[in-house]
C-alpha positions, 0 to 999 in steps of 0.5 A, spaced: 404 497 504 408 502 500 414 504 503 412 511 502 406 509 507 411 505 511 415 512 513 409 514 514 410 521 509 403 524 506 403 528 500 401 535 499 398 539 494 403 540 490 404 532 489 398 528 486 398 520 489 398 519 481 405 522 481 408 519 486 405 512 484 409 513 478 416 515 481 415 509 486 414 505 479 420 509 475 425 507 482 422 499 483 425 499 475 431 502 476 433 498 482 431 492 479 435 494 472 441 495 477 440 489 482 441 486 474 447 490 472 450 487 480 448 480 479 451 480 472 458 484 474 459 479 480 459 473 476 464 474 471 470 469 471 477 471 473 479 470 466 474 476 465 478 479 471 485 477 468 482 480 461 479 487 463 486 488 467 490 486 460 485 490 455 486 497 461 494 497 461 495 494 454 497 501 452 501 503 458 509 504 455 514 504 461 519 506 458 523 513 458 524 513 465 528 515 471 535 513 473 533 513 481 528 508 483 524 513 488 523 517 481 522 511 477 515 510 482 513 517 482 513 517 474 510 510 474 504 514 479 504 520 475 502 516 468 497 511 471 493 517 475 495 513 481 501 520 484 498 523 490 501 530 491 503 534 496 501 527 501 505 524 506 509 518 505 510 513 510 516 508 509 518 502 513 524 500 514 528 506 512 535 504 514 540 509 514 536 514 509 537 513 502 531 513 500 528 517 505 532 523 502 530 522 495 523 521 497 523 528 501 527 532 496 523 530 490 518 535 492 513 530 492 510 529 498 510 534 504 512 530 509 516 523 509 515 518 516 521 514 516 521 507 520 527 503 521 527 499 528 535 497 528 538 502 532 545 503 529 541 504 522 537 509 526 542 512 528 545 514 521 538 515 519 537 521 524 544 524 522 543 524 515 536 528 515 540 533 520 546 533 515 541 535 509 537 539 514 531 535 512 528 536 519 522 540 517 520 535 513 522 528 515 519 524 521 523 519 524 521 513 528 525 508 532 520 502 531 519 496 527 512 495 524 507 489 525 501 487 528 502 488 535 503 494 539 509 494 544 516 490 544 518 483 539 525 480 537 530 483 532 534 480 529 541 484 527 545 481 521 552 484 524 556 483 516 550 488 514 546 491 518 541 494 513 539 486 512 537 485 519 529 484 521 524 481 525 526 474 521 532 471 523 536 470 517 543 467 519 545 464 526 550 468 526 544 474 527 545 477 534 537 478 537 535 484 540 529 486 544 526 493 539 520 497 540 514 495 535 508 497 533 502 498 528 501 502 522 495 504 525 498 507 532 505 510 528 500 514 524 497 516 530 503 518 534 505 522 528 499 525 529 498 524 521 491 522 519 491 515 514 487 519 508 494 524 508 498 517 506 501 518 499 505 512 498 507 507 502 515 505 501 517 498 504 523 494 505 524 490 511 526 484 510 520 478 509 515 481 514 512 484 509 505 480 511 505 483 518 506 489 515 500 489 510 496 486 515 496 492 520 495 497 515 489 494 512 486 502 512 490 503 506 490 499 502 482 499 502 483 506 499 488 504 495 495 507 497 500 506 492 505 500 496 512 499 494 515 493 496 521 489 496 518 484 497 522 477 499 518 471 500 521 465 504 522 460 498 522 454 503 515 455 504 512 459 497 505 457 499 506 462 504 507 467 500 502 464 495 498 466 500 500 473 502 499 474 493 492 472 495 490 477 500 494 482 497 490 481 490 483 483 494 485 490 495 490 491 489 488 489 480 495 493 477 502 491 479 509 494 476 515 489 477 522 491 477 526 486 474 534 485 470 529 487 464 525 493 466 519 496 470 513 492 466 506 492 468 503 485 470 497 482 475 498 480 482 497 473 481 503 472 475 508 474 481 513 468 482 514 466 489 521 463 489 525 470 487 527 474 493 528 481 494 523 482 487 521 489 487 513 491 486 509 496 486 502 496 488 497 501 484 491 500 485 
């Protein structure tokens, strides 16, 4: 049984069964050229993965860029296709606002959600954007970002609290008990739906896994990322681990280093250099 019998629809005059005969033939060999063409896409080896990537980014100069890092990241999306204007940039760990202005003044996006649990840092965050009159366009958000929704330790590096985070890093580290949650339900409180997210700024001191897995929504559409990204060196399996799941979603990555901002794959990262800065394209 054919599957125009199957749905059960009947020819008319203007369509002679010769004719439909031929499309269903014209169609089954289209379908089987492309189930051909899918077959053969799905087993090409990593090295052809690695080679594709290579060959598409050969020419890609990155040079000439900006002094500030916030303009470095914008001009790098602006010459790989990748900048999404006029969208809304959602930074993790924003601090005391540094970064939080430049990425609101660049005229690049049209609103900044700013998150950054520890309460001293958030503090002088809200007090900068105010002391700039960046209010109409910078939203501040008093929570750390995980994968659960409600309230987790925190630890405060009482010599620089901009080195604090959910990871304790020294013993001297005073915990505290700070609001958590999602980035699923942060964009929801800010009433700022997931297509509107043009670049995710992170900094937040090795939780970066944590966060990326409550963030999954963006990534499968390829939201630009920008991470310090700060494995724990004593266990670099982890962090191999975290390279992994990343790569499923992201093929191209810019690394920040002492020799400049160069394009290179996922999978060439090293995973016992904290604090590498990387940008996650697409």
């Amino acid at each position: 049984m054919s599957f125009i019998d199957r749905v059960g629809w009947k020819p008319t005059q203007y369509l002679t069964t010769a004719a439909i005969d031929r499309l269903v033939r014209f169609l089954t060999t289209q379908v089987r050229s492309l189930a051909k063409d899918i077959q053969s896409f799905s087993s090409m080896s990593v090295t052809s993965w690695k080679d594709l990537a290579q060959s598409r980014d050969a020419g890609m100069i990155l040079d000439g860029l900006p002094e500030s890092e916030v303009a470095k990241v914008a001009e790098i999306l602006h010459r790989t296709g990748t900048f999404r204007r006029n969208s809304v940039a959602l930074e993790l760990g924003a601090g005391t606002g540094i970064q939080t202005a430049e990425l609101a003044s660049c005229g690049g996006f049209r609103k900044i959600l700013a998150v950054e649990p520890e309460a001293s840092n958030f503090e002088a965050l809200t007090r900068s954007i105010g002391q700039r009159q960046l209010e109409h366009i910078v939203h501040c958000v008093p929570c750390a970002a995980g994968m659960i929704d409600g309230m987790t330790n925190f630890n405060v590096n009482l010599a620089d609290r901009l080195r604090s985070g959910i990871k304790q890093r020294k013993p001297t580290d005073l915990t505290v008990r700070a609001p958590i949650n999602t980035v699923r339900t942060i964009l929801h409180d800010a009433q700022v739906p997931a297509k509107d997210i043009g670049l995710v700024w992170m900094d937040i001191e090795g939780y970066e896994s944590m966060a990326c897995l409550s963030m999954t929504l963006l990534m499968q559409s390829s939201v630009p990322i920008f991470m310090v990204f700060s494995p724990d060196t004593a266990h670099p399996a982890q962090a191999d681990s975290f390279l992994r799941f990343v790569s499923t979603y992201y093929h191209r990555c810019v690394v920040f280093d002492h020799s400049g901002p160069r394009m290179t794959s996922i999978s060439a990262l090293p995973v016992d250099q904290p604090g590498l800065r990387l940008l996650l394209i697409d």
